[in-house]
Backbone bond lengths (Angstrom), bond angles and torsions (degrees), N, CA, C in turn:
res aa  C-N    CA-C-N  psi(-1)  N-CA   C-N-CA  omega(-1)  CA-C   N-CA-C  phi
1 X - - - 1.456 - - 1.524 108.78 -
2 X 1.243 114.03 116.06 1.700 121.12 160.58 1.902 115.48 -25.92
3 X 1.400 88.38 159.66 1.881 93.00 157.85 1.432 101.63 -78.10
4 X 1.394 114.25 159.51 1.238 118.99 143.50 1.569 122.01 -47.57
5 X 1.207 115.81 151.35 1.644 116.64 174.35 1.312 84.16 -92.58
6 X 1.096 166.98 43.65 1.217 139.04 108.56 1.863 131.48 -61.37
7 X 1.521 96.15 -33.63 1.435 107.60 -177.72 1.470 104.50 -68.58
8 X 1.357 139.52 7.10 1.439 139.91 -175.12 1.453 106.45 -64.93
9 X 1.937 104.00 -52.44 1.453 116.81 -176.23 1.225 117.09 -44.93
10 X 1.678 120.52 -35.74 1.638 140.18 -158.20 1.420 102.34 -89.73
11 X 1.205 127.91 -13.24 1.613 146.10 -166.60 1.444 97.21 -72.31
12 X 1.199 117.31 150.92 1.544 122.51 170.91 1.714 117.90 49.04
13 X 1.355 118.71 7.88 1.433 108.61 166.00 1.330 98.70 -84.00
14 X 1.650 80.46 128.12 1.704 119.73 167.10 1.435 104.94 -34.71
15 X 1.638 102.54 143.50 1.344 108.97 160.19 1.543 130.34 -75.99
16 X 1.055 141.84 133.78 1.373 116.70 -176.08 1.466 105.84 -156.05
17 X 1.732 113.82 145.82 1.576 126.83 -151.39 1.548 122.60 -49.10
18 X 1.783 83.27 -36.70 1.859 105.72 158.64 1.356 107.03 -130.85
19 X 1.075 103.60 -169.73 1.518 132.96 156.59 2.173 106.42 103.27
20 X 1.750 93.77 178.46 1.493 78.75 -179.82 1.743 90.42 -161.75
21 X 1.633 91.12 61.82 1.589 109.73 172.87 1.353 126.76 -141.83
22 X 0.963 113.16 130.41 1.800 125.84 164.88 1.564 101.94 9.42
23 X 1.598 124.75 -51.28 1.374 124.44 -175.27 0.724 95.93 -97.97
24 X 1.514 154.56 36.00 1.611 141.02 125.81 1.376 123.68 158.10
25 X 1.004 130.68 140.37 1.769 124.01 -166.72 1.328 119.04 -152.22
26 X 1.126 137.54 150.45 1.663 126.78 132.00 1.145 133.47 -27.61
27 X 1.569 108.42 164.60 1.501 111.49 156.48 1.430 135.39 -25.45
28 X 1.499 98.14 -72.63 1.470 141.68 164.68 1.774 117.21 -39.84
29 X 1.852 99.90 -42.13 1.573 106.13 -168.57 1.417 92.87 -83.43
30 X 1.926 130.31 -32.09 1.182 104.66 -160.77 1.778 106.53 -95.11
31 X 1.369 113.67 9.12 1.575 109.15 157.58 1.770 109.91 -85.31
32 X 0.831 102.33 -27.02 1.777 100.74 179.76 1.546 102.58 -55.48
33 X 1.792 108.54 -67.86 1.294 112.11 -176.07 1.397 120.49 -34.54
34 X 1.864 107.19 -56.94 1.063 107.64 -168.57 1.471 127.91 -53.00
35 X 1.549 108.13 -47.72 1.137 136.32 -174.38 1.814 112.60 -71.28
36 X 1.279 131.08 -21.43 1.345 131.21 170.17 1.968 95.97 -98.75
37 X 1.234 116.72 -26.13 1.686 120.48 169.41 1.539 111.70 -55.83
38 X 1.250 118.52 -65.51 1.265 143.85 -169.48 1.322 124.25 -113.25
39 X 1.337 131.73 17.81 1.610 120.33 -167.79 1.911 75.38 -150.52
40 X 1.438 127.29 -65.64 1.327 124.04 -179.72 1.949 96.99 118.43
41 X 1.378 89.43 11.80 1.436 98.03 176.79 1.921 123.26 -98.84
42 X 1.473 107.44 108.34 1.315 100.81 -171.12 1.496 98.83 -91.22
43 X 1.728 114.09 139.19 1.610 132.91 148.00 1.379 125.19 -127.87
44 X 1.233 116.72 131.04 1.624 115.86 153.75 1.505 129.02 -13.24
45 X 1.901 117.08 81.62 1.096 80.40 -177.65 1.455 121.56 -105.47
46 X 1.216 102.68 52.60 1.630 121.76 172.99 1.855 101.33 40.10
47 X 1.406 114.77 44.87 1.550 111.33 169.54 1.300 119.62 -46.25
48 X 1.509 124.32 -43.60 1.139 138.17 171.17 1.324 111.68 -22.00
49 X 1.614 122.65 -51.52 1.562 137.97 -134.20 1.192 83.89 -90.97
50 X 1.623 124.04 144.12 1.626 110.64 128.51 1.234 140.70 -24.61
51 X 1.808 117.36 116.24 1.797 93.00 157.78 1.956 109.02 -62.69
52 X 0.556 173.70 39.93 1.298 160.18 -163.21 1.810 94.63 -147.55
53 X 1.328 127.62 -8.48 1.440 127.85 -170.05 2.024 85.89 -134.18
54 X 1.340 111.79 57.54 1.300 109.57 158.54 1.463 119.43 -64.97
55 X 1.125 130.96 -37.27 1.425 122.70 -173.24 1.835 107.11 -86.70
56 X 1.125 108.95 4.81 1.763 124.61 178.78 1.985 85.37 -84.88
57 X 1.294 107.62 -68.36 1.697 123.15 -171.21 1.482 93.08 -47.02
58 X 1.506 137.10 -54.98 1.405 134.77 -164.91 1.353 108.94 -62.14
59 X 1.427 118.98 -51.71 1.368 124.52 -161.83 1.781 99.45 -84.65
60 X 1.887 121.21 -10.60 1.124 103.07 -177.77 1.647 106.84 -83.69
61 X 1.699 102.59 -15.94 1.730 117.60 173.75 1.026 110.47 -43.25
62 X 1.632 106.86 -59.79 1.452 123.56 -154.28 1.963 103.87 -70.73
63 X 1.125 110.90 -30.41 1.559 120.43 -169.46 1.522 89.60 -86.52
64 X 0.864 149.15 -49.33 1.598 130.52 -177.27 1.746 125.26 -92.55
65 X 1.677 98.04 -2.20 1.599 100.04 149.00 1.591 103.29 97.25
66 X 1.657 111.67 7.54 1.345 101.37 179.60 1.774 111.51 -80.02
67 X 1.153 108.84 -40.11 1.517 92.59 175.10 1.777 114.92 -46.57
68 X 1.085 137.67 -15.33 1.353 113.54 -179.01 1.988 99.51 -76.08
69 X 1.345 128.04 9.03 1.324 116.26 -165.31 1.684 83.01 -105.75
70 X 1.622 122.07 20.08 1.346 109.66 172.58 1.686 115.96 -135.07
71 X 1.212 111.04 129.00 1.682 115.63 179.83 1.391 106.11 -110.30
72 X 1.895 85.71 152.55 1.837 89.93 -173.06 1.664 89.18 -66.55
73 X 1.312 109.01 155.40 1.527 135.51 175.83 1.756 101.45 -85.86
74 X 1.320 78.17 122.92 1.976 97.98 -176.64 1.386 105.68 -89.85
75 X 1.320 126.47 138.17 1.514 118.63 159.53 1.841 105.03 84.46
76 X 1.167 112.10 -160.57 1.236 136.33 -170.99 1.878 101.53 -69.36
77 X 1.489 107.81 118.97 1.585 125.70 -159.85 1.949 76.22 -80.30
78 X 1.372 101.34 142.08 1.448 122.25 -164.93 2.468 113.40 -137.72
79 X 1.255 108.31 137.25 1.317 83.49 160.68 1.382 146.14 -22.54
80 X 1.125 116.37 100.63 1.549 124.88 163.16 1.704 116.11 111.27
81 X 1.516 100.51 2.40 1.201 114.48 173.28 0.976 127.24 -53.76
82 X 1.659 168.94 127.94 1.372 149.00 -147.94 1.613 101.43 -112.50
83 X 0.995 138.55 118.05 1.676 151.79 156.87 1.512 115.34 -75.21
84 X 1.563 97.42 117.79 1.599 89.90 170.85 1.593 109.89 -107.80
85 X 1.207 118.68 148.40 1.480 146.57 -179.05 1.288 117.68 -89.33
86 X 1.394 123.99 145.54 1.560 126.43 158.73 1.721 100.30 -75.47
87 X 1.358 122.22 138.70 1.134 128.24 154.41 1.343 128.96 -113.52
88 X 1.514 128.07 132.07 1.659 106.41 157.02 1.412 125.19 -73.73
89 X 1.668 93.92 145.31 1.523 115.64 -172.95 1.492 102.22 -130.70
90 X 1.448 122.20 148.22 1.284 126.99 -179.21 1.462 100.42 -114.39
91 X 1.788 92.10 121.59 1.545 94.86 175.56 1.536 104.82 -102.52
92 X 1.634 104.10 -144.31 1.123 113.03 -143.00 1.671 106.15 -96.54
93 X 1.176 136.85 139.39 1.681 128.94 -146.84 1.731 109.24 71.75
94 X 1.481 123.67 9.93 1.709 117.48 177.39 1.263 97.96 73.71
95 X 1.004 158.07 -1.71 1.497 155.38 172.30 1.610 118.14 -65.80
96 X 1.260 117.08 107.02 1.798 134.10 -157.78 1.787 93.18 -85.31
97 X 1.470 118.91 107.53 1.523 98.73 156.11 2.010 83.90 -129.42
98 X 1.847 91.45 -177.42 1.330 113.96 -167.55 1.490 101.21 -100.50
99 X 1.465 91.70 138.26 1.523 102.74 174.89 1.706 121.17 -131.24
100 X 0.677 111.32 170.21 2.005 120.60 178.84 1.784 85.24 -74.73
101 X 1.505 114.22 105.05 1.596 98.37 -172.62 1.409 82.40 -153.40
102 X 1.242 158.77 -12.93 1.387 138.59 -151.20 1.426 98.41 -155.82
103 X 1.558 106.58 142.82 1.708 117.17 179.66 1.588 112.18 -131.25
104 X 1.038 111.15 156.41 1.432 113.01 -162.30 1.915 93.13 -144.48
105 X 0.927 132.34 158.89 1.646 154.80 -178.27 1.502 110.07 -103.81
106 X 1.287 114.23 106.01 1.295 106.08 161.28 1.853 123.62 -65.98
107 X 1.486 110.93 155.09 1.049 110.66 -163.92 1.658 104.17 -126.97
108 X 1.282 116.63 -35.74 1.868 114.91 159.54 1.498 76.23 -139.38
109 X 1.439 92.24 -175.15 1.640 117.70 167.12 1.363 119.04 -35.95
110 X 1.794 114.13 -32.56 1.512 110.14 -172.74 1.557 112.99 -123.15
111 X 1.313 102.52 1.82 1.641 111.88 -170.53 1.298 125.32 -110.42
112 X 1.435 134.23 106.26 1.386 132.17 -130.10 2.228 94.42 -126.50
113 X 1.119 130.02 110.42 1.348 144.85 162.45 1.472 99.26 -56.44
114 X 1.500 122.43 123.80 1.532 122.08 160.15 1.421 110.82 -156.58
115 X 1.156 118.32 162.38 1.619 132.27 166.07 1.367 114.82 -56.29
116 X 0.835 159.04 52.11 1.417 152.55 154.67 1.296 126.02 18.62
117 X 1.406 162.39 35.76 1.375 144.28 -116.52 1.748 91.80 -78.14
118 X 1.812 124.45 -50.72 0.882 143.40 -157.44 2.195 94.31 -62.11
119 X 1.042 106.69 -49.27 1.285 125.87 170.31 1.368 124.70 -51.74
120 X 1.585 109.83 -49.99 0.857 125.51 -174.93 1.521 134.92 69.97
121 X 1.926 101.19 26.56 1.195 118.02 -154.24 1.434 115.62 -176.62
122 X 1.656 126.94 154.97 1.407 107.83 179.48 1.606 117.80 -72.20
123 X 1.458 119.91 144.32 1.179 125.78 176.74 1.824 107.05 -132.92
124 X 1.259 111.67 166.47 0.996 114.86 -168.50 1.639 108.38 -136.59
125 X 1.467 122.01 74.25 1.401 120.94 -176.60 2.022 126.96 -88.04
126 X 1.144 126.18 -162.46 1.268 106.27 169.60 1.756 98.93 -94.73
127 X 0.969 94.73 -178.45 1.825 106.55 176.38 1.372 106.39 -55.63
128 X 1.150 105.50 -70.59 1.112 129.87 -170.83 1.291 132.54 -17.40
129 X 1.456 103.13 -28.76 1.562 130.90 -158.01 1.612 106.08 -109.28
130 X 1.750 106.80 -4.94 1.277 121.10 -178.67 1.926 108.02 -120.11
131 X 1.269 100.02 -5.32 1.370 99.46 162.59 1.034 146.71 -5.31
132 X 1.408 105.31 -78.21 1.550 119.65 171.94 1.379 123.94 -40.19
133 X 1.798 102.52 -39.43 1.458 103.48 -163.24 1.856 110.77 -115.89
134 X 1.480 100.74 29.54 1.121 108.78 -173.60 1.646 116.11 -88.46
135 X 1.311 135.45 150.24 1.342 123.46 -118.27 1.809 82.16 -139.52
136 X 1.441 102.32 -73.26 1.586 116.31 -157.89 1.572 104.82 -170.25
137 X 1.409 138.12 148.76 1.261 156.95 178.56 1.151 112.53 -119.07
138 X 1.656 118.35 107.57 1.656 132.53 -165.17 1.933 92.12 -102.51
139 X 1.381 100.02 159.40 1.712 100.83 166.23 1.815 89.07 -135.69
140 X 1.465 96.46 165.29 1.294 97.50 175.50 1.439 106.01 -99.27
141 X 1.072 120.99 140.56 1.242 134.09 176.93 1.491 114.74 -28.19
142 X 1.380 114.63 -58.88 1.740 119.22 178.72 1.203 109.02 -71.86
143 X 1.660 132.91 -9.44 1.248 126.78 164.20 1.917 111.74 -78.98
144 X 1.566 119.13 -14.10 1.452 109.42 -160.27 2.025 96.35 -85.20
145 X 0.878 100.96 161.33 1.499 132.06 -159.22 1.551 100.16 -76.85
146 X 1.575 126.00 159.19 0.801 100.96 166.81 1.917 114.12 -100.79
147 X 1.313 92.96 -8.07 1.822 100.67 162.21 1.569 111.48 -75.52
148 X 1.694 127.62 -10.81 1.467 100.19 178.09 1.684 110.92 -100.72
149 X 1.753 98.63 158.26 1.522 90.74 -158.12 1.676 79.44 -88.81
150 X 1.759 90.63 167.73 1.233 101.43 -167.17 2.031 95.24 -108.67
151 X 1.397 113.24 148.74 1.590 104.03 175.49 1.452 131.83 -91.59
């Protein structure tokens, strides 16, 4: 299944240290956009934060209670679903390991919205190609069904 031709607009925004706008964002800022753009769903997307201090942004999630407005995604991964990523992070001695650090927007069943670091920009690839470092598939609560069971 294609992207939506809507996700074209979201294509090529710049990466940038904060923010969660058209002229440049995070991970984090370009699921916010998308998702209050196109879904009508507003979240925190902690622009403020560093992208480079993702696990600062997770634990500031976790302390103000927005992750409970997200369930693992049951069944077949769908538009607007949120994907989390392994990322590298440099700890302490310069030593690079992978962490649960980066999120990307699903766009159909196979088409995944993310920040690019390598890019340096939004891109829009299949899943597939993100495999390796694929983590878990969240839905937002006002997106779940009223036929899917909840866990």
């Amino acid at each position: 299944m294609a992207a939506p031709r809507w996700a074209e607009a979201y294509v090529g925004i710049a990466r940038a240290e904060r923010g969660a706008s058209r002229d440049g964002c995070h991970c984090l800022g370009l699921v916010a956009l998308v998702l209050r753009e196109q879904a009508g769903i507003a979240i925190n997307p902690y622009a403020d934060l560093s992208a480079d201090d993702l696990p600062g942004i997770f634990r500031a999630m976790a302390r103000d209670g927005v992750l409970a407005s997200w369930l693992p995604a049951m069944g077949t991964r769908r538009a607007f679903d949120v994907v989390t990523m392994l990322a590298p992070v440099v700890g302490r001695g310069g030593k690079e390991r992978m962490i649960e650090g980066h999120v990307g927007i699903m766009l159909s069943e196979s088409d995944v919205l993310h920040i690019d670091r390598g890019a340096g920009a939004a891109v829009a690839v299949p899943l597939t190609t993100l495999a390796p470092r694929l983590v878990a598939t969240y839905r937002h609560v006002s997106l779940v069904t009223s036929g899917e069971s909840r866990p």
